[in-house]
N, C-alpha and C positions, 0 to 999 in steps of 0.2 A: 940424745945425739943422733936420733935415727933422721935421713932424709926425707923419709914417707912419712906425711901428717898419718894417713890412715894408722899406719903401724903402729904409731907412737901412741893416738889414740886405743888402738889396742890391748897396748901391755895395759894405758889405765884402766880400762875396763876389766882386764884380767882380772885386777887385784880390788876394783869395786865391787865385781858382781861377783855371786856364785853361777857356774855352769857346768850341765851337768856333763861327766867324763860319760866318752861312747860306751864304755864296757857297760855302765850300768841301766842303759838302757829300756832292757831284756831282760833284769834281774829277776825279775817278779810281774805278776797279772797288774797292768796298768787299768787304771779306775780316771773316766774325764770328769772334770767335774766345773760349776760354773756357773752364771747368771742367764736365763733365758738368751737365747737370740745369740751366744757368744760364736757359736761354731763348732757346737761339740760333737755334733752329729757327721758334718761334714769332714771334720780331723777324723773323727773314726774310721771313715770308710778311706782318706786315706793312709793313714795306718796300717789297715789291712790290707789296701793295696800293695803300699810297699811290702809288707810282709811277705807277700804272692810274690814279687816278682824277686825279692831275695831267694824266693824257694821255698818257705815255711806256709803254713795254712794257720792260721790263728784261729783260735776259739774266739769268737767276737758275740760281746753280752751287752743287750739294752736294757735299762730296770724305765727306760719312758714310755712307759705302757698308755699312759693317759692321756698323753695330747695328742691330737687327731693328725693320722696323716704320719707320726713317727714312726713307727714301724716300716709302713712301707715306702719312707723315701728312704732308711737303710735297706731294708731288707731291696731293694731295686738296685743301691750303689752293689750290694754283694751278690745278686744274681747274675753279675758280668764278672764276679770274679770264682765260681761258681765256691761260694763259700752259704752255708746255713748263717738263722740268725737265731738266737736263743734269746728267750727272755727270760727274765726274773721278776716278779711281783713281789718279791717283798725282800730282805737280806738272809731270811733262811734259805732262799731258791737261789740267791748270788752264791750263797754260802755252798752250797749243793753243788751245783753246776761248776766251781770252780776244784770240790774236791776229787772228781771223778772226771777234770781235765788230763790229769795227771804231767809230767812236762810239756804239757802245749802253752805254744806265746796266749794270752787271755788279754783281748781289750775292750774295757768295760764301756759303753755310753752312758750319761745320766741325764734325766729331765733337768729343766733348767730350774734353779734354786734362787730365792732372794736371799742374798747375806744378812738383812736385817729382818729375818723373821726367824725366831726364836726352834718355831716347831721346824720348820725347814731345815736347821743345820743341826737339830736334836734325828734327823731323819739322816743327815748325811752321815753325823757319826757314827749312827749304828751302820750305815753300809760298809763305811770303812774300818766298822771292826771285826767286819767278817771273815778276814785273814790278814796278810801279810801284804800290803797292797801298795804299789808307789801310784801317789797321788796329784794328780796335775790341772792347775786351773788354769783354763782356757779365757783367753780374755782376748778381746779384739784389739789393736792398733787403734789409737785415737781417742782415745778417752782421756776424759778430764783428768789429770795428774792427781789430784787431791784426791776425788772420787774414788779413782782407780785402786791407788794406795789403801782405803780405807776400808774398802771391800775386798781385796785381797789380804787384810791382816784379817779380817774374819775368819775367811778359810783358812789361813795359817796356823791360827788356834787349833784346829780342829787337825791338824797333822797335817795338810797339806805342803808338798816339799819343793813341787814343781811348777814352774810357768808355762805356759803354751800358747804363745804370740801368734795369731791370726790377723790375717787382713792386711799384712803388710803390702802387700800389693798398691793398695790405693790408700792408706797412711799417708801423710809429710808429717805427721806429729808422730813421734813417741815416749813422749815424756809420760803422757800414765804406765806404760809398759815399764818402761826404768824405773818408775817411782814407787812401783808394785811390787818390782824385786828388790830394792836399796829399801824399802820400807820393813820388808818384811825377811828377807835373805830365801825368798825363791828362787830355786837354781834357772836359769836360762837352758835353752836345747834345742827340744824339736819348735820351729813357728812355719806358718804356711805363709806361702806369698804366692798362692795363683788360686781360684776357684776349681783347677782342675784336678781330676780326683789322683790320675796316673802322675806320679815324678810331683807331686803335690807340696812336699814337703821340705825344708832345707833345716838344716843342722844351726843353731843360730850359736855361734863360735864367738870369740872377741873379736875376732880383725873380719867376720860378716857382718859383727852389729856397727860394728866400725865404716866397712865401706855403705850401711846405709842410714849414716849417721852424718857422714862425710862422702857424698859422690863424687865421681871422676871428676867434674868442672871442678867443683870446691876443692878438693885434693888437689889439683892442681894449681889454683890460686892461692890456699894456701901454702906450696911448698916453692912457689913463686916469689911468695913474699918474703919468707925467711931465706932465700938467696939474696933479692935485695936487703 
């Protein structure tokens, strides 16, 4: 009965998707996790940002030691936030470096992974049995729906609970992002919609996936219509 298409669109997505409630956020050391090229690197450093400009100094962990050039395009986003960068080489040194955080926020980067290679997500599992870890796969805006879905039930096996939608900025599709959580029951939350590192991030709610699901023009044609 609601006048707002957006809103109405809302409440269904409320009850389609899971999303993740803000208290849990913060629970525990957050681990990114994902397919090459998705954006996990660049979610990190804003992560941390936000974290700084809340107040808090995060522990911020890379285990992408191997591919050239990672280190120091993080370790460059955090030397403007004058935060260190710690690596881990293998899940005993995540494991290490996490227990002698002690209550500091901890957010993990990871090399990018293929889901359909065997050894690869026999690597991811041991990272993520290093503790208590909320796990979130980062996946870009615009991907093949069927694709998308398929390769995020991968990770899901593996315990992965969280979605992390990037690129919405220049998306007009998101049907693999939907298809990824409705396939699997990844909760929705943080996604980014700018390349830029400060105020990077936005909270992806029902009535925000709503209004970019349904923009202002279409909201308003549709609620046009239903008065005619």
């Amino acid at each position: 009965g609601s006048g707002d298409p957006r809103r109405a669109l809302a409440k269904g997505l409320a009850r389609t998707f899971q999303f993740t409630p803000p208290d849990e956020k913060k629970s525990a050391p957050l681990i990114l996790v994902g397919p090459p090229g998705a954006g996990k690197t660049l979610m990190t450093a804003k992560l941390a940002a936000q974290s700084v400009l809340e107040g808090r100094r995060p522990l911020v962990v890379t285990t992408d030691i191997n591919r050239a050039g990672a280190i120091e395009q993080l370790s460059a986003f955090l030397n403007i936030l004058d935060l260190p960068l710690h690596t881990a080489e293998d899940p005993q040194a995540l494991q290490s470096l996490m227990k002698h955080a002690g209550g500091q926020e901890i957010i993990i980067d990871t090399g990018g992974l293929n889901p359909f290679d065997p050894q690869e997500m026999k690597y991811l599992a041991r990272l993520l049995a290093t503790g208590t870890l909320r796990a979130a796969l980062v996946m870009p805006a615009g991907m093949d729906a069927e694709e998308a879905a398929e390769m995020a039930m991968t990770f899901d096996v593996l315990g992965v609970r969280h979605l992390i939608a990037t690129r919405l900025d220049f998306a007009r599709r998101l049907g693999g992002i939907l298809s990824a959580a409705a396939k699997t029951g990844l909760a929705l939350g943080t996604a980014s919609h700018t390349p830029q590192v400060a105020h990077g991030t936005i909270d992806l709610t029902p009535l925000k996936l709503a209004e970019l699901l349904l923009p202002a023009p279409a909201a308003a044609t549709a609620a046009q219509k239903r008065k005619a």
